[in-house]
Structures are given as C-alpha cells and as structure tokens.
C-alpha positions as CSV (number, residue, x, y, z in Angstrom):
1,X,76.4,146.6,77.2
2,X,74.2,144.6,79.0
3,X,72.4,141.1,78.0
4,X,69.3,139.5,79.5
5,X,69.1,135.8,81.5
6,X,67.5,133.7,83.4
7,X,68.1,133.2,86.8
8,X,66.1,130.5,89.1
9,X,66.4,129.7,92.7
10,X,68.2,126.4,92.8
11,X,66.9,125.4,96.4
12,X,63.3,126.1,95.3
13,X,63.6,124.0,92.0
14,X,62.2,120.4,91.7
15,X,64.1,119.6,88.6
16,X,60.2,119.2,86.8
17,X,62.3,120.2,83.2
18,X,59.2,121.7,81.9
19,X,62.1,125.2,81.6
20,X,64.3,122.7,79.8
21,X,61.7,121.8,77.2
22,X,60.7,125.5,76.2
23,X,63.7,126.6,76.0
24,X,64.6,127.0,72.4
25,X,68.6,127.7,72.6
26,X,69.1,124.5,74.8
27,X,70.5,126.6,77.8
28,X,68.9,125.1,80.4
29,X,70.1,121.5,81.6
30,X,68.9,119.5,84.8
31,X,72.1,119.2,87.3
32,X,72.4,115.4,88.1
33,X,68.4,115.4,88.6
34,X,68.1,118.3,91.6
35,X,67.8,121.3,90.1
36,X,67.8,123.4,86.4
37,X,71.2,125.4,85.6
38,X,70.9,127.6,83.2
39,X,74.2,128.4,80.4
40,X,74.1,132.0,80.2
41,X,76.2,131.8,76.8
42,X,73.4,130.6,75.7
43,X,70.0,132.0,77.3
44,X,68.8,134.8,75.2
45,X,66.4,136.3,78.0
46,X,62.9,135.3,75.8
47,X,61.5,134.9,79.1
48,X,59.8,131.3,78.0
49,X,61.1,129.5,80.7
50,X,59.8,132.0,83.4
51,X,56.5,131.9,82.2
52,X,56.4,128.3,82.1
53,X,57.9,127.4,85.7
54,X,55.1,125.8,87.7
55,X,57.0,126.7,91.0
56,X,57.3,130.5,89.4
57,X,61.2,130.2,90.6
58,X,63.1,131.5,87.2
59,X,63.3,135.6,86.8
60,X,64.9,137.4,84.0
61,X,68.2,139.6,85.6
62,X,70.0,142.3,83.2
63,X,73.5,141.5,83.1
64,X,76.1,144.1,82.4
65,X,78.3,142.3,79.8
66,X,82.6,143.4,79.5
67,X,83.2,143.8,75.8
C-alpha cells in the first residue's frame, strides 16, 4: 500500500510558513524558527504546500506504507 507526502529540503527552507498556512490537516510545523517539518501521520499528499513554496523546495514522494 503506498501513501503520498510531502517532503522539502530542510537546508534550502527559510522557515517563510506560507506551507504551514495552506496546509489544511496541520502537518506542517516550523522547527524552532529554521526550517518546516512536515508530520507524515498527518500530510495527506494534496500537494498545496508544494505549489505554494516560494523557494519551490517541498515535492510530493510515494511512500510504501507496512500494514
């Protein structure tokens, strides 16, 4: 089974939050004010927070998920 999330390049981020503020599950958080972490519990994959990303630094990985 596999599940779609975001992934971003932490050393490219500049903790902007514009990801955090599209994001409609609340799984993306700003780590102590460098750089965007995303909870993949809760990322659904909708791709929002790619699109939004002014530094264009957030992708959308398939993730093969153990049932």
């Amino acid at each position: 089974m596999a599940k779609r999330v975001a992934k971003l390049q932490k050393d490219l981020c500049v903790a902007c939050g514009t990801c955090v503020k599209v994001c409609p599950k609340n799984a993306i958080s700003i780590y102590k004010g460098k750089y965007a972490q995303v909870d993949e519990s809760k990322c659904i994959g909708c791709s929002l927070c790619a699109k939004e990303c002014p530094a264009s630094i957030i992708t959308i990985k398939t993730k093969e998920v153990v049932a």
